[in-house]
C-alpha positions as CSV (number, residue, x, y, z in Angstrom):
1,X,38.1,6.5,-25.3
2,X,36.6,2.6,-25.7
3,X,34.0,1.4,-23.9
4,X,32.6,-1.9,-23.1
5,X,29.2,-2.5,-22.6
6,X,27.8,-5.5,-21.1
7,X,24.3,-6.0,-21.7
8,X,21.7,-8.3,-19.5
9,X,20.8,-11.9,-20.8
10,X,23.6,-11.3,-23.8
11,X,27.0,-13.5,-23.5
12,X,28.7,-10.7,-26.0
13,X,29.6,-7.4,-24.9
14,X,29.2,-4.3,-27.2
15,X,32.7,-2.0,-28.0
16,X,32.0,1.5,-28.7
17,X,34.5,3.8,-29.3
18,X,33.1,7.7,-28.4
19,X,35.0,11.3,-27.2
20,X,33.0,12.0,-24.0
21,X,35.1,11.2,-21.0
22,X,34.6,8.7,-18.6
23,X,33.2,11.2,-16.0
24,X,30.6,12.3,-18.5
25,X,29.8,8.8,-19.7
26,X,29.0,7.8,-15.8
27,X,26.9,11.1,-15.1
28,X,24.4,9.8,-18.2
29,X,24.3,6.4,-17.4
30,X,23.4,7.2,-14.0
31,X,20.8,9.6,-14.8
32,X,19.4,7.3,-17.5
33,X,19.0,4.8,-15.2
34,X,17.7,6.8,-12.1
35,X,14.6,8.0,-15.0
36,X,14.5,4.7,-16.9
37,X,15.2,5.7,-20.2
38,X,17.3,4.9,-23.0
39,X,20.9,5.7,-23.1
40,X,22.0,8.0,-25.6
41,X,25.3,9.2,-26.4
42,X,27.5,9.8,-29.5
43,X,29.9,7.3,-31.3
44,X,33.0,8.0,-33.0
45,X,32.2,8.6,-36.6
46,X,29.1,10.2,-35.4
47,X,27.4,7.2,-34.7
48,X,24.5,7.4,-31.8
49,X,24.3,4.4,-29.5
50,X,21.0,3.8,-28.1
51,X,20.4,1.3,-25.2
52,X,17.5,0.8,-22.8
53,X,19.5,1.5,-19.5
54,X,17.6,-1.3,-17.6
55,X,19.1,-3.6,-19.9
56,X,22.6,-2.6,-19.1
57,X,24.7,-5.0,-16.9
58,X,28.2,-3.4,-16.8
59,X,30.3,-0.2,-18.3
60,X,34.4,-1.1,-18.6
61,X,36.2,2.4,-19.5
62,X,39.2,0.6,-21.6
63,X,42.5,3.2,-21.1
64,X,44.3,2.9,-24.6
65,X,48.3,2.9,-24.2
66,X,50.3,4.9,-26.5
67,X,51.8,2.6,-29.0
68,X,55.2,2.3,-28.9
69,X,57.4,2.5,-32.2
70,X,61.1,1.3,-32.6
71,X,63.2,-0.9,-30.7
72,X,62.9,0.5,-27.1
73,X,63.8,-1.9,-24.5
């Protein structure tokens, strides 16, 4: 699943790509930000993103289509 992240006082938003689903995702943002701590989850490629949760603005869950090969119409 993709992610984006928008983060407070920052014009760019950060992509993540990660294997938790979004209903997991939302349960440790939430608690993160209900104890003010970091965020911590795993990446793809085992990559660990750490964010401070009060500097979070926004989380986008991005659904990735299927690509489609051949000349369907």
């Amino acid at each position: 699943m993709k992610i984006k992240i928008g983060l407070r006082e920052n014009s760019r938003e950060l992509i993540v790509k990660t294997d938790l689903d979004a209903q997991a995702l939302a349960q440790e943002i939430s608690a993160a930000a209900k104890e003010a701590r970091a965020l911590v989850f795993e990446a793809e490629k085992q990559d660990t993103v750490i964010l401070p949760a009060t500097g979070i603005a926004y989380v986008q869950v991005v659904t990735e289509e299927p690509r489609k090969v051949g000349f369907g119409l």
